[in-house]
C-alpha positions in Angstrom: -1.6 0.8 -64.5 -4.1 3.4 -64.5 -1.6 6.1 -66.0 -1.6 3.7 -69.0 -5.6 3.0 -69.0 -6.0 6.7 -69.0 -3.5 6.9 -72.0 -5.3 4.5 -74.0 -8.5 6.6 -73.7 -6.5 9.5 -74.9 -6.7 11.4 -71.4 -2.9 13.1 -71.0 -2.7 15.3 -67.8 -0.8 18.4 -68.8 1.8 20.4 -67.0 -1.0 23.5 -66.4 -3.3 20.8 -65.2 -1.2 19.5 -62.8 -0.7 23.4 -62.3 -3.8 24.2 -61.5 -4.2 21.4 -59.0 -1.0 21.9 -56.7 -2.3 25.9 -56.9 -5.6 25.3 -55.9 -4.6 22.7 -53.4 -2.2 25.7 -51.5 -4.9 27.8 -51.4 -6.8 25.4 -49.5 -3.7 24.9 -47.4 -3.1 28.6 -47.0 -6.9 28.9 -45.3 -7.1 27.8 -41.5 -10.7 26.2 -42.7 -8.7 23.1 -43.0 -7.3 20.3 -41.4 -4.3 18.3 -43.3 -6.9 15.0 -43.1 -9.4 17.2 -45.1 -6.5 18.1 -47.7 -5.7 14.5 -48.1 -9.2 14.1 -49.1 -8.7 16.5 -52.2 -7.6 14.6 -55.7 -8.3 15.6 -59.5 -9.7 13.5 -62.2 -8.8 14.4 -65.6 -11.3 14.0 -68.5 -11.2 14.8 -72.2 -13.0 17.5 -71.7 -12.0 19.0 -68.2 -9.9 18.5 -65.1 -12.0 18.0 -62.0 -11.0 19.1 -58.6 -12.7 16.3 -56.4 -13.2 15.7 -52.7 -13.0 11.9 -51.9 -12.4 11.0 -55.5 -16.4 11.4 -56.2 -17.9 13.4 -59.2 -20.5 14.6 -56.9 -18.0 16.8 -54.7 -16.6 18.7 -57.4 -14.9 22.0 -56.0 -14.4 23.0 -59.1 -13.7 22.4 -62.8 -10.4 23.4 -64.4 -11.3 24.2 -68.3 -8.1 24.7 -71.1 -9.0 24.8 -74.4 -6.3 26.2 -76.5 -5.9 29.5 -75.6 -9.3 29.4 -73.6 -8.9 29.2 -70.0 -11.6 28.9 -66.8 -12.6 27.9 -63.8 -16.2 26.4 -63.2 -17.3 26.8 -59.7 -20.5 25.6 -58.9 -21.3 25.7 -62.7 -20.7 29.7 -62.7 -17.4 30.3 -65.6 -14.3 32.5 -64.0 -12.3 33.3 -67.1 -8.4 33.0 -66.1 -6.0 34.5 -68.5 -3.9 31.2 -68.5 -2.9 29.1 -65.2 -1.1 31.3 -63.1 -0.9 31.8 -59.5 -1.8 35.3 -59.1 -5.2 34.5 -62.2 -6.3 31.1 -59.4 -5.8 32.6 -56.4 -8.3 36.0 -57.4 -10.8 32.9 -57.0 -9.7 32.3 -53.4 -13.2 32.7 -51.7 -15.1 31.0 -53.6 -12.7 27.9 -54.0 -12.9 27.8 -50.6 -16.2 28.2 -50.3 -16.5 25.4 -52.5 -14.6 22.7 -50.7 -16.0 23.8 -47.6 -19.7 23.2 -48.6 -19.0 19.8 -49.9 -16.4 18.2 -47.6 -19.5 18.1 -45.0 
């Protein structure tokens, strides 16, 4: 039901959005700063304007923003731009430390 709401309001998840979330997701994995409970924790919200990498499905423990627009990629940490060439492993994970420095500071 809410895959239809969100279609009604014209918000499709893409393929590089869903990308970008099981990347970013790995990379918090792949660091022993985590416990699996705190990965459960981590969701996305997609908006018409961005894809949100959330902590406990709240807007105000954003790790970061995923931004594609057309052939414009980047990643918004902590409202600082990263430009990505396009959402790729190897482009995400040069963002590594401050992803993670990311979730850390708001999972507390």
């Amino acid at each position: 039901m809410v895959v239809e709401e969100a279609k009604l309001k014209g918000i499709i998840t893409t393929e590089e959005e869903y990308k970008a979330f099981n990347v970013i997701k790995t990379v918090l994995a792949m660091s022993s700063k985590f416990k699996n409970s705190e990965l459960d924790r981590i969701g996305f919200r997609d908006q018409k304007s961005s894809f949100k990498i959330l902590i406990d499905d709240n807007q105000k423990k954003c790790i970061c923003d995923v931004v594609i627009r057309g052939k414009v990629y980047y990643i918004e940490i902590d409202k600082k731009k990263y430009p990505i060439e396009g959402v790729t492993v190897a482009d995400i994970t040069k963002l590594k430390k401050e992803i993670v420095q990311s979730a850390l500071e708001k999972l507390n």
